[in-house]
PyMOL Python script that loads the backbone (N, CA, C, O; Angstrom):
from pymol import cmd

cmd.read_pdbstr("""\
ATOM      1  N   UNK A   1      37.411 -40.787 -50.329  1.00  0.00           N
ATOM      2  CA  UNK A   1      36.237 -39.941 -50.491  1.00  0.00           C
ATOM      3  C   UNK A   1      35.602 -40.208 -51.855  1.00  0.00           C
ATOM      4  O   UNK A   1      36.317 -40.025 -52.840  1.00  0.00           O
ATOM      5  N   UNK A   2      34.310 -40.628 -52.033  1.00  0.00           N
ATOM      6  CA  UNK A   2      33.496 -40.739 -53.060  1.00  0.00           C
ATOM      7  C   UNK A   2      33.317 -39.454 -53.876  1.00  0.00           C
ATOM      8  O   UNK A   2      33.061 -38.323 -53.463  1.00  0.00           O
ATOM      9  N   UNK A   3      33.529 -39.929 -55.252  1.00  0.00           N
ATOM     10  CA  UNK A   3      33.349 -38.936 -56.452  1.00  0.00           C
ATOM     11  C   UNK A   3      31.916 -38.480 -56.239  1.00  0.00           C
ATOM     12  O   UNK A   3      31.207 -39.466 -56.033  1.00  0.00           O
ATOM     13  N   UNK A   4      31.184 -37.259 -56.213  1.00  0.00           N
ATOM     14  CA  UNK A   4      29.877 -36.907 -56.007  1.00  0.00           C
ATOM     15  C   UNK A   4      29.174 -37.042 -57.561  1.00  0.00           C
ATOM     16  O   UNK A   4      29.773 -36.764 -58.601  1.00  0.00           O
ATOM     17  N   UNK A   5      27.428 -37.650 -57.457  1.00  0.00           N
ATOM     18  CA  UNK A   5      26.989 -38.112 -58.152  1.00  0.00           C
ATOM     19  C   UNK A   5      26.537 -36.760 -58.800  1.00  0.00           C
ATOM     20  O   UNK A   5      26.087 -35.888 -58.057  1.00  0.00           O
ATOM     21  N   UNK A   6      26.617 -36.577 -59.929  1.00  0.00           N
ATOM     22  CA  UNK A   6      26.152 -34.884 -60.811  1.00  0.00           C
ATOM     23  C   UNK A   6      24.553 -35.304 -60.987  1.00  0.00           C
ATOM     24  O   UNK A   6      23.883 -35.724 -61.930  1.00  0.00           O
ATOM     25  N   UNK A   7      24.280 -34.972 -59.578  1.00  0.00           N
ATOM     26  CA  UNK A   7      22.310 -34.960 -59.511  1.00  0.00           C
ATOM     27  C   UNK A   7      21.722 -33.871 -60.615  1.00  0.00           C
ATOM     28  O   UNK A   7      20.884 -34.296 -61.411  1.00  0.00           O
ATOM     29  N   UNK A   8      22.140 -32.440 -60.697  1.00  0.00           N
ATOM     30  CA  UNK A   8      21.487 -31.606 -61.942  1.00  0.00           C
ATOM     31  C   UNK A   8      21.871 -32.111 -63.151  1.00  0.00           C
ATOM     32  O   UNK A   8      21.463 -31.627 -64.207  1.00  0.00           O
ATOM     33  N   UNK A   9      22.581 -32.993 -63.097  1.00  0.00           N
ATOM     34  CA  UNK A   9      22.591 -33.386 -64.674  1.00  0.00           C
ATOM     35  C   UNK A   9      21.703 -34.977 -65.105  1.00  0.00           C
ATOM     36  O   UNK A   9      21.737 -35.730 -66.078  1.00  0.00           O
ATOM     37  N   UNK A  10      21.034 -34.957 -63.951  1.00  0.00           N
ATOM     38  CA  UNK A  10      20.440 -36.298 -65.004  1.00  0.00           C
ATOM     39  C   UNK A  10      18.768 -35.659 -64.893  1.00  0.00           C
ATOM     40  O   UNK A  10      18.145 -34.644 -64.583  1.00  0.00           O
ATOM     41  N   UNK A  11      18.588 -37.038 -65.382  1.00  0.00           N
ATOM     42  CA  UNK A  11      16.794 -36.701 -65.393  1.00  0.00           C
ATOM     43  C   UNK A  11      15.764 -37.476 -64.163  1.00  0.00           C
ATOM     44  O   UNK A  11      16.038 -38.358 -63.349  1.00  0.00           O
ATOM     45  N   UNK A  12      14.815 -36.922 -64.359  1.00  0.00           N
ATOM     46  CA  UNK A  12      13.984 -37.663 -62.820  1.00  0.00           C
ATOM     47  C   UNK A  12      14.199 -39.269 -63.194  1.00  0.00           C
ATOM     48  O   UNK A  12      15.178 -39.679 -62.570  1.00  0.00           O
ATOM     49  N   UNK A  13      13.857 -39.864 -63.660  1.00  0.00           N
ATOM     50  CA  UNK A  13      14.532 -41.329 -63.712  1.00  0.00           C
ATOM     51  C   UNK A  13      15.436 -41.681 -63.521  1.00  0.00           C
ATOM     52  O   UNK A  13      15.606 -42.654 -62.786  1.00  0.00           O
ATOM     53  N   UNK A  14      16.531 -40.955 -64.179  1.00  0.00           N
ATOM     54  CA  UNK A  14      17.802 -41.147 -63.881  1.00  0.00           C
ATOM     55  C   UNK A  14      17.827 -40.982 -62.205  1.00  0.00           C
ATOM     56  O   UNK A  14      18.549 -41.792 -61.624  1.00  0.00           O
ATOM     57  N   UNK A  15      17.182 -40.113 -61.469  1.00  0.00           N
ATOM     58  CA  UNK A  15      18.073 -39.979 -60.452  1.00  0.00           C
ATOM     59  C   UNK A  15      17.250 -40.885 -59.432  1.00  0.00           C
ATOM     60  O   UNK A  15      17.658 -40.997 -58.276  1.00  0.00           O
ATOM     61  N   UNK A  16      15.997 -41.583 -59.892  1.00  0.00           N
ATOM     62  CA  UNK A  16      15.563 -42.990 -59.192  1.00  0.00           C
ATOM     63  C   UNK A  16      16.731 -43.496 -59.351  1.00  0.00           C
ATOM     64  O   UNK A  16      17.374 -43.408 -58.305  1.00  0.00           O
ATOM     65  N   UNK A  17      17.303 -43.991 -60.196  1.00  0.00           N
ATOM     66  CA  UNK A  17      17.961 -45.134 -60.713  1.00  0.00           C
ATOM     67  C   UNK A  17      18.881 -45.019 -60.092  1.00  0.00           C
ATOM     68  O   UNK A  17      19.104 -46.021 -59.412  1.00  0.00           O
ATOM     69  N   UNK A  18      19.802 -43.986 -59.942  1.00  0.00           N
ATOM     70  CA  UNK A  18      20.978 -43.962 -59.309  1.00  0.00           C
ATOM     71  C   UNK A  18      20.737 -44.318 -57.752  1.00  0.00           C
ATOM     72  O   UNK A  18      21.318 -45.124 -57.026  1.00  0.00           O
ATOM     73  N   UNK A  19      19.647 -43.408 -57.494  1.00  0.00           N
ATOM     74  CA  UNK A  19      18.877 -43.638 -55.764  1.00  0.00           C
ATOM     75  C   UNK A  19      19.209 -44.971 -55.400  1.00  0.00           C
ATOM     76  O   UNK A  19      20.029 -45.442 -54.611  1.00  0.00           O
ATOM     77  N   UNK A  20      18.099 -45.615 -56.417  1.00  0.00           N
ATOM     78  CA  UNK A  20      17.827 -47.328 -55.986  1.00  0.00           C
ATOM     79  C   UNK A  20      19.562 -47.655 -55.815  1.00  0.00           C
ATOM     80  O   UNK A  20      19.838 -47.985 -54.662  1.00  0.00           O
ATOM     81  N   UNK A  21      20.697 -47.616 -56.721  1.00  0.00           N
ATOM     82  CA  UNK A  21      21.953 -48.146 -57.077  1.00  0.00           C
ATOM     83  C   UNK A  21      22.962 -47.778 -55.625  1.00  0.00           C
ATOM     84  O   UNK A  21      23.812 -48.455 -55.048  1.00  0.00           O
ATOM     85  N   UNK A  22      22.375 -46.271 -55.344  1.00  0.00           N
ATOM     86  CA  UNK A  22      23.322 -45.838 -53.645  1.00  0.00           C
ATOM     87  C   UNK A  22      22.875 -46.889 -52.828  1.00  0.00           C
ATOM     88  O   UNK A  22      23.736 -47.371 -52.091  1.00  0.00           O
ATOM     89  N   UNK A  23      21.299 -47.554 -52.750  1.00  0.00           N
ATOM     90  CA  UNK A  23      21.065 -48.030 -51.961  1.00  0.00           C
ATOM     91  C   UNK A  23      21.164 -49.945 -52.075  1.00  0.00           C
ATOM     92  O   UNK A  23      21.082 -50.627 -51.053  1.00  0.00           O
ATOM     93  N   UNK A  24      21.320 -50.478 -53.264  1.00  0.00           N
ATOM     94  CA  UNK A  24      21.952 -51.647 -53.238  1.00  0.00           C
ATOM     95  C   UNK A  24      23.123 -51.402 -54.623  1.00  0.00           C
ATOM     96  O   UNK A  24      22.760 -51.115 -55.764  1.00  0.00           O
ATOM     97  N   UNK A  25      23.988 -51.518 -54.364  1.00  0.00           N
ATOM     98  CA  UNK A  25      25.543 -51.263 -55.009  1.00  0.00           C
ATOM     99  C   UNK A  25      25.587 -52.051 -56.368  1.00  0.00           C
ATOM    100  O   UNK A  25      26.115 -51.533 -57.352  1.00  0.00           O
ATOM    101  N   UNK A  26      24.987 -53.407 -56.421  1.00  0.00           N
ATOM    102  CA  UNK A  26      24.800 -54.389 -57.376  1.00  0.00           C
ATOM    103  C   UNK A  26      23.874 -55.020 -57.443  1.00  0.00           C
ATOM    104  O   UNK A  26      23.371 -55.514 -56.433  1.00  0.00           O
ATOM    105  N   UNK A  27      23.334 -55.205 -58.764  1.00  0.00           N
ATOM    106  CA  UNK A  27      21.995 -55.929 -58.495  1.00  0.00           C
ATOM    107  C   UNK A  27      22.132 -56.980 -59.888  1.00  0.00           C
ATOM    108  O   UNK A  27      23.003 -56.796 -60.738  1.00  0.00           O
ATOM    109  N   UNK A  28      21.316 -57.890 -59.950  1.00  0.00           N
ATOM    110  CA  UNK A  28      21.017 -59.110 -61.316  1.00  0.00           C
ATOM    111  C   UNK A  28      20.415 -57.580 -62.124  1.00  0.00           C
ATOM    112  O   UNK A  28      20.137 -56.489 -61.626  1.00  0.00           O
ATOM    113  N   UNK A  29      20.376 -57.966 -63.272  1.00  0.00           N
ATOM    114  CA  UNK A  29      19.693 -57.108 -64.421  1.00  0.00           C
ATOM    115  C   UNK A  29      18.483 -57.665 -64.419  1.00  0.00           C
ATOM    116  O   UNK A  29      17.740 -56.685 -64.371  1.00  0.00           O
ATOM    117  N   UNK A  30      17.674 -58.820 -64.446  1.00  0.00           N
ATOM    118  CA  UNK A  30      16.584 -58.905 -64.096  1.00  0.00           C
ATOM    119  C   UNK A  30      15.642 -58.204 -63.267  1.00  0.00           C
ATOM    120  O   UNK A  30      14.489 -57.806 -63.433  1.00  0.00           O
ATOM    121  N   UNK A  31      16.622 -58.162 -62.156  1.00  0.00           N
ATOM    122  CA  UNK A  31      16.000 -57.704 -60.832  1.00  0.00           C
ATOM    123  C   UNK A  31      15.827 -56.305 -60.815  1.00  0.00           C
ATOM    124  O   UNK A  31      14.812 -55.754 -60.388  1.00  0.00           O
ATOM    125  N   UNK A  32      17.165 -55.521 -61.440  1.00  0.00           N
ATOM    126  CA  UNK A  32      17.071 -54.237 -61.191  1.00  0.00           C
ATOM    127  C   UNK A  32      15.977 -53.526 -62.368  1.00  0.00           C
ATOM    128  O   UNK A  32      15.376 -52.499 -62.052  1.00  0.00           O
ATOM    129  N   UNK A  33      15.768 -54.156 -63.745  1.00  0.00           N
ATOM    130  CA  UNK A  33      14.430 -53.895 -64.612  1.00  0.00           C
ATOM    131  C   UNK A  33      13.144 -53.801 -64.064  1.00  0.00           C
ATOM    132  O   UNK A  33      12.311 -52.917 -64.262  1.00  0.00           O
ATOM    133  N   UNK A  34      13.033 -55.161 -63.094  1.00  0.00           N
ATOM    134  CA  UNK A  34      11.693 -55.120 -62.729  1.00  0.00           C
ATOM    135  C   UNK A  34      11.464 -53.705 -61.455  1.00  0.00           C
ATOM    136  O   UNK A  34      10.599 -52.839 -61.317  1.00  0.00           O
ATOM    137  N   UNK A  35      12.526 -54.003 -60.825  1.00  0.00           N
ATOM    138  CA  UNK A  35      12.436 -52.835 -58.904  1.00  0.00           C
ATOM    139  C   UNK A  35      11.771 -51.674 -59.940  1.00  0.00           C
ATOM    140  O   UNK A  35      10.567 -51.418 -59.983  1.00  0.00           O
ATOM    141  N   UNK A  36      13.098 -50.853 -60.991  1.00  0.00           N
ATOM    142  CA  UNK A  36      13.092 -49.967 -61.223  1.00  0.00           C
ATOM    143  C   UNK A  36      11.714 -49.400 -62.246  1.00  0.00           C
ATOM    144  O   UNK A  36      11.213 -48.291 -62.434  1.00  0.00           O
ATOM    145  N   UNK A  37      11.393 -50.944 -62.824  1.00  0.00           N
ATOM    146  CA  UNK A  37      10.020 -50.774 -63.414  1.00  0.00           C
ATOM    147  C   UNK A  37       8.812 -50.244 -62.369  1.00  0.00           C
ATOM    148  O   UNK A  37       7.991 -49.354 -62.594  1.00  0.00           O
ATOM    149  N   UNK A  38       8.979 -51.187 -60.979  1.00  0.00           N
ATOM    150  CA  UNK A  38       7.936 -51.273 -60.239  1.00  0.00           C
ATOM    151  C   UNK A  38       8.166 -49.892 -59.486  1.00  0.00           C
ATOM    152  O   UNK A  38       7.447 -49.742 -58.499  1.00  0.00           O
ATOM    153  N   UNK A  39       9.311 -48.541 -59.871  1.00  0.00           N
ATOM    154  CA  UNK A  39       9.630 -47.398 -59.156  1.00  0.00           C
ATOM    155  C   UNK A  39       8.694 -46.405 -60.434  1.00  0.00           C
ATOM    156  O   UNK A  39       8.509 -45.196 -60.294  1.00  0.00           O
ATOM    157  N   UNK A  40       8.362 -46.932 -61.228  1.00  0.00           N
ATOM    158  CA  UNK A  40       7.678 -45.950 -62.020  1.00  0.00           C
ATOM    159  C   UNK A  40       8.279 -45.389 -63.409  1.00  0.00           C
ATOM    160  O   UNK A  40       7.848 -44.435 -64.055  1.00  0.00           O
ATOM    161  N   UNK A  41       9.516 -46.318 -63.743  1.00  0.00           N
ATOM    162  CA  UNK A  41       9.671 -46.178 -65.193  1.00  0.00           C
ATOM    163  C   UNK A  41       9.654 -46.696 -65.831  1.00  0.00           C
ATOM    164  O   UNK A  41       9.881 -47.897 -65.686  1.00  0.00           O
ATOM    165  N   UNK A  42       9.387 -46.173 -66.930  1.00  0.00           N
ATOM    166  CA  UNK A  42       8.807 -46.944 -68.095  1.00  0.00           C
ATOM    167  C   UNK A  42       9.623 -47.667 -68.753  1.00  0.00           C
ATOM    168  O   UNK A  42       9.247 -48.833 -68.878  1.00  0.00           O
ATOM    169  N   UNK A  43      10.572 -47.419 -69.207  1.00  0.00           N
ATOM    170  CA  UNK A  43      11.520 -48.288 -69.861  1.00  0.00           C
ATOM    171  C   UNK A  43      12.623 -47.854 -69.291  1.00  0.00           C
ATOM    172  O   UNK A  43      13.099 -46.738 -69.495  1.00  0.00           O
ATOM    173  N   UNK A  44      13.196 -48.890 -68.386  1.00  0.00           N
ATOM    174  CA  UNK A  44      14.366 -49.101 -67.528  1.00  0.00           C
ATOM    175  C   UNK A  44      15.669 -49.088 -68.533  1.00  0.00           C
ATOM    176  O   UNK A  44      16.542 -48.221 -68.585  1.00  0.00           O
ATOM    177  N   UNK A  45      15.554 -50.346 -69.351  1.00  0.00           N
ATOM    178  CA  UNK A  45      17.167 -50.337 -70.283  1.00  0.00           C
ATOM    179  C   UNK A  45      17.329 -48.888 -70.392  1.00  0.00           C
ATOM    180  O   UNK A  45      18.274 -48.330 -69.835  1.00  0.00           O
ATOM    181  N   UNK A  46      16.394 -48.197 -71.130  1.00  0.00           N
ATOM    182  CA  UNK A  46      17.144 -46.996 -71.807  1.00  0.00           C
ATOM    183  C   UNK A  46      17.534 -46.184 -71.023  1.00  0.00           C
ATOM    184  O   UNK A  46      18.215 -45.282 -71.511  1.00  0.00           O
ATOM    185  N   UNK A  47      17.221 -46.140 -69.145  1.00  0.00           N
ATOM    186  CA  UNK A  47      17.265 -45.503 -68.214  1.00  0.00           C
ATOM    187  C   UNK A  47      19.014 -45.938 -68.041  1.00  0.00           C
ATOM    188  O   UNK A  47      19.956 -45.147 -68.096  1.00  0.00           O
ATOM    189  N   UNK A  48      19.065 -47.109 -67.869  1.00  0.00           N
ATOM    190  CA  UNK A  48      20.109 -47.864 -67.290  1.00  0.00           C
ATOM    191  C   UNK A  48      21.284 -47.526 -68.558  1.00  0.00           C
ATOM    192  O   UNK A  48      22.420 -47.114 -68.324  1.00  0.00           O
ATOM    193  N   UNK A  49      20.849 -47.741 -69.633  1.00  0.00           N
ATOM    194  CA  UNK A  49      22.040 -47.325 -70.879  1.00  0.00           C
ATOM    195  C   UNK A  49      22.590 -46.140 -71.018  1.00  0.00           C
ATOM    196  O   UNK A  49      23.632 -45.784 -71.568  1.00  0.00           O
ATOM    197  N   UNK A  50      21.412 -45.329 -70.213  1.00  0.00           N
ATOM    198  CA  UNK A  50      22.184 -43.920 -70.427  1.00  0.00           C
ATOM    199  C   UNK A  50      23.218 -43.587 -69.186  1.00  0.00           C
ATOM    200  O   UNK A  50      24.284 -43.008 -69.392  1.00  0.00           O
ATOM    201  N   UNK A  51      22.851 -43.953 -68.056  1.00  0.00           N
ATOM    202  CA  UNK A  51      23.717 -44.187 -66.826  1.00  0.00           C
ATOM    203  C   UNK A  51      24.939 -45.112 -66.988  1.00  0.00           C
ATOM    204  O   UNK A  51      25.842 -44.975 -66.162  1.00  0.00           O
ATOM    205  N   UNK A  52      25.042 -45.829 -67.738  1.00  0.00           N
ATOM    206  CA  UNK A  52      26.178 -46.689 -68.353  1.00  0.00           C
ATOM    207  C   UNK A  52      26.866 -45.915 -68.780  1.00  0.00           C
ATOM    208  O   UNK A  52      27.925 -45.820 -68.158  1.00  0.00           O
ATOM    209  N   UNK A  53      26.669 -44.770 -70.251  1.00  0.00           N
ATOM    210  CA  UNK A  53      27.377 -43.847 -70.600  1.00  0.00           C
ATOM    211  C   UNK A  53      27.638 -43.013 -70.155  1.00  0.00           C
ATOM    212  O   UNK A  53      28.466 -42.366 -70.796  1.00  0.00           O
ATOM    213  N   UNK A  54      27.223 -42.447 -68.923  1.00  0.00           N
ATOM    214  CA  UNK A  54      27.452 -41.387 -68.428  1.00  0.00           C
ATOM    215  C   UNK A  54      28.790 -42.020 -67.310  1.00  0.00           C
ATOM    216  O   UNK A  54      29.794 -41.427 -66.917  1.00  0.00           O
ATOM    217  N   UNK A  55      28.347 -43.351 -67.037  1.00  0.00           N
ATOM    218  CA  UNK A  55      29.575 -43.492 -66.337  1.00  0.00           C
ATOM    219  C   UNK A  55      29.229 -43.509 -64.925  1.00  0.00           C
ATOM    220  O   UNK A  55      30.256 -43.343 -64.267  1.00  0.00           O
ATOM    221  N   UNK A  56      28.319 -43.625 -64.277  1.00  0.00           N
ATOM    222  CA  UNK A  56      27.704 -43.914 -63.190  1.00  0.00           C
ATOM    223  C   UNK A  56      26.851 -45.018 -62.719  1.00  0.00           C
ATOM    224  O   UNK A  56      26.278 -45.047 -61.630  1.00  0.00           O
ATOM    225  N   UNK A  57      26.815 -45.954 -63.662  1.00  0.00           N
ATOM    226  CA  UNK A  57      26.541 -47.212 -63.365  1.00  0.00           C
ATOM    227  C   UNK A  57      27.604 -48.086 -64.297  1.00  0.00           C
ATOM    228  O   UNK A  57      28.425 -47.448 -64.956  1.00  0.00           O
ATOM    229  N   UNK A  58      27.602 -49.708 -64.369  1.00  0.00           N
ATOM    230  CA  UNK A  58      28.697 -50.498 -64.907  1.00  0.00           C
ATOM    231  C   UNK A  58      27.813 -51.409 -65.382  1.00  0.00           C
ATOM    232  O   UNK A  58      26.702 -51.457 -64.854  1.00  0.00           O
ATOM    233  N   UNK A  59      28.018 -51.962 -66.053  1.00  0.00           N
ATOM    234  CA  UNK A  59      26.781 -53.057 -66.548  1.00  0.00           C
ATOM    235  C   UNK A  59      28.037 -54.183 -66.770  1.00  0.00           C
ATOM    236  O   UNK A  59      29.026 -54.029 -67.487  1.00  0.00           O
ATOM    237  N   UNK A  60      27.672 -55.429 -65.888  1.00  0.00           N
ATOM    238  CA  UNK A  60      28.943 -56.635 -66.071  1.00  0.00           C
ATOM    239  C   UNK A  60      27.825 -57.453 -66.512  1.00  0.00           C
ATOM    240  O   UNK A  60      26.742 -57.019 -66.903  1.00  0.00           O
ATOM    241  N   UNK A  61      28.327 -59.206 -66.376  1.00  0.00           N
ATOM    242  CA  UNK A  61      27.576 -60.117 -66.863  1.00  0.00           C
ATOM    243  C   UNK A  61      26.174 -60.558 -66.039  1.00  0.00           C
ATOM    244  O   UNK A  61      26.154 -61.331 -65.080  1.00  0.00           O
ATOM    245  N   UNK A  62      25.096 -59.937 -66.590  1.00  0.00           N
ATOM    246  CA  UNK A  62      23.778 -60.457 -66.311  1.00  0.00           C
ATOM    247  C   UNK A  62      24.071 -59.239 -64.824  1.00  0.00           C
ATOM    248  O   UNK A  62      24.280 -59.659 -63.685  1.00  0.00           O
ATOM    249  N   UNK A  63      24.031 -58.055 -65.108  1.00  0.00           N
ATOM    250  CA  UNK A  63      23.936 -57.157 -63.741  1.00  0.00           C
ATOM    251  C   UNK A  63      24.381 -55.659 -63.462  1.00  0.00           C
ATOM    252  O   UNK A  63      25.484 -55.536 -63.995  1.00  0.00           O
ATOM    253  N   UNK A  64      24.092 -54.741 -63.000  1.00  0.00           N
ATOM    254  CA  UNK A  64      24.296 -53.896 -63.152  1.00  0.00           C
ATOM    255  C   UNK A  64      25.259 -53.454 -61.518  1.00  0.00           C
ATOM    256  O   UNK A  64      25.309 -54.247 -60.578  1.00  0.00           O
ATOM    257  N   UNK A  65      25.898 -52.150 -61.492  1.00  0.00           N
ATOM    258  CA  UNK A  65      26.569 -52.081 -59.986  1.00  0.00           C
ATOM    259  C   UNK A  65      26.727 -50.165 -60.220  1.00  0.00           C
ATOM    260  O   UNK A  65      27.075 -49.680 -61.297  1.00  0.00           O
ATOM    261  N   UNK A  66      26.509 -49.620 -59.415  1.00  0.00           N
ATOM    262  CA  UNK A  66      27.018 -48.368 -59.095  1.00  0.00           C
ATOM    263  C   UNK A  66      28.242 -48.274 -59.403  1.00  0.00           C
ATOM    264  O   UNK A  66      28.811 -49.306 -59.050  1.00  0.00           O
ATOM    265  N   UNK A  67      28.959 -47.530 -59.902  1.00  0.00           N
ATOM    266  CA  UNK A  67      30.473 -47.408 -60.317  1.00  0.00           C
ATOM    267  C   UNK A  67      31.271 -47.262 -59.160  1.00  0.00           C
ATOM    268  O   UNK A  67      30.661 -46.856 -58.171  1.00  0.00           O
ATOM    269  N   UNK A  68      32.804 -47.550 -58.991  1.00  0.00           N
ATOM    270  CA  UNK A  68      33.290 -47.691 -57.649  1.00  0.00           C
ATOM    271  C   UNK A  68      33.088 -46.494 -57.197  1.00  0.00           C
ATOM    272  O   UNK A  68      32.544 -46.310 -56.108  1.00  0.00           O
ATOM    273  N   UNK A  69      33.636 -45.190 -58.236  1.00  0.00           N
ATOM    274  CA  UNK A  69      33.871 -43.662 -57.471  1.00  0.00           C
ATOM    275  C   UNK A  69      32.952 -43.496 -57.181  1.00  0.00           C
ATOM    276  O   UNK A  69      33.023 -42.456 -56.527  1.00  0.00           O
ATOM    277  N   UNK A  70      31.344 -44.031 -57.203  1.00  0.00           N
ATOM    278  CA  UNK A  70      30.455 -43.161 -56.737  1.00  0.00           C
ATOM    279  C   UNK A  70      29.875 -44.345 -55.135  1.00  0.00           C
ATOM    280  O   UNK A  70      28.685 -44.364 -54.819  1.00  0.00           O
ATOM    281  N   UNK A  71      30.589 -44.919 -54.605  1.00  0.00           N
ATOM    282  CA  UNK A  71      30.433 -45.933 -53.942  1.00  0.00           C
ATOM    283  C   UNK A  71      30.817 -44.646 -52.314  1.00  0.00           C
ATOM    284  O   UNK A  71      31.598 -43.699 -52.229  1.00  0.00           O
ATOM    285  N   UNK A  72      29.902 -45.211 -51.361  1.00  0.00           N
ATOM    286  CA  UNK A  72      30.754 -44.581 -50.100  1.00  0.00           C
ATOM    287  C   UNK A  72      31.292 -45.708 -49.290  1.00  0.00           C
ATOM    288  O   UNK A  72      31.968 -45.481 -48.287  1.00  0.00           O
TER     289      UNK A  72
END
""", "prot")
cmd.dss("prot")
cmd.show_as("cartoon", "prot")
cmd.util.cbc("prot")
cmd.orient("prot")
């Protein structure tokens, strides 16, 4: 059973970001800057860095992935 994603605790970007991430698990970091640019935010890294720390996304080499616990 998947760890549930703490939706009241992020921010409307944040919870694009995670959206887009339920719906492809891993993506290039290229790719996921531009989608998430072309979803209406403005500056993605800082979107994506804070989801890093929070621990709901993973940032590996050249890519980002939904964290396993939050995987179904």
């Amino acid at each position: 059973m998947p760890k549930p994603i703490p939706w009241d605790k992020l921010t409307k970007e944040e919870k694009i970001a995670v959206q887009y991430f339920v719906s492809f698990k891993s993506v290039g970091e290229l790719i996921a800057l531009r989608d998430l640019n072309l979803k209406g935010i403005k500056r993605p890294t800082l979107v994506l860095d804070s989801l890093v720390k929070k621990g709901i996304i993973r940032k590996g080499e050249g890519c980002y992935s939904l964290a396993k616990e939050y995987r179904i």
